[in-house]
C-alpha positions in Angstrom: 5.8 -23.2 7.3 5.6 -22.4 3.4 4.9 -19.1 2.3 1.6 -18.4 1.3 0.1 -15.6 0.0 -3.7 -15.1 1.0 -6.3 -13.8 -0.9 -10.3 -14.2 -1.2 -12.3 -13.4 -4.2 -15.6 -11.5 -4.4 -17.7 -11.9 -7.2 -17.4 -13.5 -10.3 -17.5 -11.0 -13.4 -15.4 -10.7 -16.1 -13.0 -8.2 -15.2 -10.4 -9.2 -13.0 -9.1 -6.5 -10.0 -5.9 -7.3 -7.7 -6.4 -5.0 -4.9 -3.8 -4.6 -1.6 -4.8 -3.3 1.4 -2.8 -0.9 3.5 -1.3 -1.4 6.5 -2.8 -3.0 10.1 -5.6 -3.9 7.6 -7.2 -7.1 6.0 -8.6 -8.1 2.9 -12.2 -7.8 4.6 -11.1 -3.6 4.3 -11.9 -3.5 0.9 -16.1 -4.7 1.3 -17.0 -1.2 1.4 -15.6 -0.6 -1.8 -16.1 -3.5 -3.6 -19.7 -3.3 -3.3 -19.6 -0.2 -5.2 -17.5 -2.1 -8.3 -20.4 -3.7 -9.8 -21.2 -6.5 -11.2 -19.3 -7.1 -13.9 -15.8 -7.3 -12.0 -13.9 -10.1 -9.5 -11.7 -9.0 -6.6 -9.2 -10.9 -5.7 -8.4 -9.2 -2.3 -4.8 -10.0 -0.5 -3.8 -10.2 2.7 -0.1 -8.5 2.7 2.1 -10.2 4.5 2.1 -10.0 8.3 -1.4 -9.1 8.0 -3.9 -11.8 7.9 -3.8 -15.1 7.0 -0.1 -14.5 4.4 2.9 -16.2 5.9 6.9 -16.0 4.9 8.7 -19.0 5.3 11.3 -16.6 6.3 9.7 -14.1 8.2 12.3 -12.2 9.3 14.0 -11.8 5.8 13.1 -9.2 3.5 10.8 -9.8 1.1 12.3 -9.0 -2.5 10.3 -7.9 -5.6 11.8 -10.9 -7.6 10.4 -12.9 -5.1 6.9 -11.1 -5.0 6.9 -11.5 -8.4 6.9 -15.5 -8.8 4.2 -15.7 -6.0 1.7 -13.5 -8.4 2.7 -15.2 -11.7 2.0 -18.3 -9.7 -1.3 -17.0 -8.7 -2.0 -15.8 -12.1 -0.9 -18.7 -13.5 -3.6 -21.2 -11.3 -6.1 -18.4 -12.0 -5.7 -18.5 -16.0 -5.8 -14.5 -15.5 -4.1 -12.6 -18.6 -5.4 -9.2 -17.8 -6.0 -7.4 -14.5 -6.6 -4.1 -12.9 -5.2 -3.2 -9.6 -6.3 -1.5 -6.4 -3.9 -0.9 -3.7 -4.3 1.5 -0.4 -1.3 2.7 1.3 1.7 0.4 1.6 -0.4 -2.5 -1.1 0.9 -0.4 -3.1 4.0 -1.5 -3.0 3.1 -4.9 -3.7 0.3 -3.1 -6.8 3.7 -1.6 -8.1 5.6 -4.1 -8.3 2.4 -6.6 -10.1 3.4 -3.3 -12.3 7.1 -4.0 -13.3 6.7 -7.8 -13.2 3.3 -7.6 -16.0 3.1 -4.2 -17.4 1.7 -6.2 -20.7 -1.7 -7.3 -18.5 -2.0 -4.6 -16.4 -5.1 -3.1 -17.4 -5.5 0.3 -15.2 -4.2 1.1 -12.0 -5.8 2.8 -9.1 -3.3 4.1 -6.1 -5.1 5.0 -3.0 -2.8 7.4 -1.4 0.0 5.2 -2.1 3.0 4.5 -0.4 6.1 3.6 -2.2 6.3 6.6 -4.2 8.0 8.8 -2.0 10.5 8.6 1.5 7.7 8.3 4.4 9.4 9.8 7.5 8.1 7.1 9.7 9.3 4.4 6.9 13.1 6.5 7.0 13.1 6.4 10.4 12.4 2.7 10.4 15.2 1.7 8.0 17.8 4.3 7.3 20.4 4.6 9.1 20.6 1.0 9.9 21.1 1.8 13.3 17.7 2.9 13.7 16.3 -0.3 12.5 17.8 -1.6 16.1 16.3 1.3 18.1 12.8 0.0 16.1 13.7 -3.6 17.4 14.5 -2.8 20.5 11.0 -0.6 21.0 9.2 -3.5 20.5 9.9 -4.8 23.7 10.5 -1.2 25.8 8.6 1.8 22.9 9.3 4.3 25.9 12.4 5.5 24.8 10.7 5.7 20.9 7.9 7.6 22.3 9.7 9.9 24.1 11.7 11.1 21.3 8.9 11.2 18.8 7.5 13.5 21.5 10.8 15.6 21.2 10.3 15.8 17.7 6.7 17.1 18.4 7.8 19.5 20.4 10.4 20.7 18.2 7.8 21.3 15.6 9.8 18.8 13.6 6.4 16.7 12.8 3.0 17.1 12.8 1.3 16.5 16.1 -1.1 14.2 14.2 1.6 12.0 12.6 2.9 11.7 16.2 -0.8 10.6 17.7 -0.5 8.0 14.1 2.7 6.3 15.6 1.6 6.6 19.6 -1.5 4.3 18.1 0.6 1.8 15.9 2.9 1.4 18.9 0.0 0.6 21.5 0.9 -2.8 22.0 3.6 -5.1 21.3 1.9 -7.2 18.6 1.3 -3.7 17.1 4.9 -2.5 17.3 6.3 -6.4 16.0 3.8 -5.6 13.1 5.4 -2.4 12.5 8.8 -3.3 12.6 8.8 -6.3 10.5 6.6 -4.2 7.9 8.5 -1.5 7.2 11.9 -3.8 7.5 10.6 -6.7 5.8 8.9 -4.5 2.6 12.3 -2.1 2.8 13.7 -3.5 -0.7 10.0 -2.8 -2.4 11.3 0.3 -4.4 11.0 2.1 -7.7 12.7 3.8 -10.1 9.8 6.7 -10.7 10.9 7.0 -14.1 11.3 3.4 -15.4 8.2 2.9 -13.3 6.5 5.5 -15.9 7.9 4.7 -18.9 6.1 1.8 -18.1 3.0 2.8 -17.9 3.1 5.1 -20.6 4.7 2.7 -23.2 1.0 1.3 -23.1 -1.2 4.5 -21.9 -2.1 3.0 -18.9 -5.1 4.7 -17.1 -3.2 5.6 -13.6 -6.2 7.3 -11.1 -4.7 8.6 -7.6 -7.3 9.0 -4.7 -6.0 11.6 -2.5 -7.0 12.6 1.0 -6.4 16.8 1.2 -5.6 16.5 4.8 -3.5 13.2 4.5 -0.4 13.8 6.2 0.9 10.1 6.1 1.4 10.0 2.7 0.7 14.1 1.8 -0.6 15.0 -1.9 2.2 17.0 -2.5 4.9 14.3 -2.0 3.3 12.1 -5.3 3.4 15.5 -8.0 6.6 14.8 -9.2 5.9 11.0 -9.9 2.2 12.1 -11.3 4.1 14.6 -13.4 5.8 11.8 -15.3 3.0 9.7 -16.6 0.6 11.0 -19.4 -2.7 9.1 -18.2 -2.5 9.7 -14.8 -5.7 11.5 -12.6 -5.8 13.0 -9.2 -9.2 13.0 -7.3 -8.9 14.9 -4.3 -11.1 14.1 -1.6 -11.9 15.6 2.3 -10.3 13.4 4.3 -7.0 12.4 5.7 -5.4 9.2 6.1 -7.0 6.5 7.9 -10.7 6.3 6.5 -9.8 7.3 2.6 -10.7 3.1 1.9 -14.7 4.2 2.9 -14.1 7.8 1.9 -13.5 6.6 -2.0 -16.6 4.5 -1.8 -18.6 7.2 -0.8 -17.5 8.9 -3.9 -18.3 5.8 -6.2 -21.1 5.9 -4.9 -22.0 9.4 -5.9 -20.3 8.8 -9.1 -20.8 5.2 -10.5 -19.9 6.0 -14.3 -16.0 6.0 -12.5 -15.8 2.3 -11.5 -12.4 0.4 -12.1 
């Protein structure tokens, strides 16, 4: 099977908006939002892969950004796109940072819904690093009891929040779940940045960076992304009352409130 890289567009206005949705999501995640864009925009919305309707022709081989890179100038290429925004949630952005190193030329703005990618996620260490633990991932995929129980150690330890913990109990409910997990964080494992190239990038062209944060997000926590935010000189936080899981709807609640910020 070829690789393919999925995507649906919605609308049809001038300015063009990549946007990558998180993970255990779809491109159908990003409706709520969109319909608080406008008119003058189109979406092309991506399905990550392992999500969706995106296929590897290697599936259980990394993907690498060089890689990532050709399937989006491809796409840009078939598209006759020279200029873009982006939107990514969560681990898109990964994929929204790396659109950044590849075109920093055409990227218009950039909008990083508590972004992953930016920091070392506990739950992505734990998947990756030490490469043993990739195997304890593998093998939890067919028997997560042994998983569970030490993440319930590490609960009890006080070692993680209890939250995070009910976060991991859910994503490792049932095996399609857990295969989704493991080849996610394994198979996205070499999408990672240099904070301060990835800056100089942006600033070289004052590139509008906006960060929507959830204040009680403890998957990807507010404080973790100061020290990247720190580096670029267009950058905006807007910190909003939620946590992780709804910030997609939480953000187009705020649009709608304030329509003068659309992308």
């Amino acid at each position: 099977m070829p690789t393919k890289l999925h995507y649906r567009a919605y609308g049809s206005g001038p300015r063009v908006i990549l946007a990558f949705h998180g993970y255990g999501q779809g491109e159908g995640h990003w409706r709520s939002l969109i319909a608080e864009l406008g008119s003058e925009v189109t979406v092309y919305a991506f399905d990550l892969f392992y999500h969706g309707q995106s296929r590897l022709a290697k599936a259980d081989a990394p993907l690498t950004k060089s890689r990532l890179g050709e399937l989006l100038r491809e796409f840009l290429a078939q598209h006759n796109i020279e200029s873009f925004s982006l939107l990514a949630f969560s681990m898109g952005a990964k994929f929204a940072l790396t659109a950044v190193e590849h075109f920093p030329e055409q990227v218009r703005a950039l909008w990083l819904i508590a972004p992953d990618g930016l920091q070392r996620q506990f739950w992505y260490s734990l998947a990756t690093y030490p490469p043993w633990m990739r195997g304890v991932l593998g093998r939890a995929v067919l028997r997560p009891q042994r998983l569970l129980q030490f993440l319930g150690t590490l609960e009890q330890r006080r070692l993680v929040p209890a939250n995070l913990v009910r976060f991991a109990e859910w994503q490792l409910e049932s095996r399609e779940k857990r295969l989704r997990v493991y080849r996610s964080w394994v198979g996205f494992r070499q999408l990672t940045f240099s904070l301060r190239q990835l800056a100089g990038l942006l600033n070289r062209r004052s590139t509008p960076v906006t960060f929507f944060l959830g204040r009680h997000d403890q998957v990807i926590p507010h404080a973790g992304l100061q020290r990247f935010i720190g580096l670029l000189q267009g950058a905006e936080t807007i910190l909003l009352e939620a946590g992780h899981a709804g910030l997609i709807y939480t953000v187009a609640n705020y649009l709608r409130r304030h329509p003068e910020r659309r992308l």
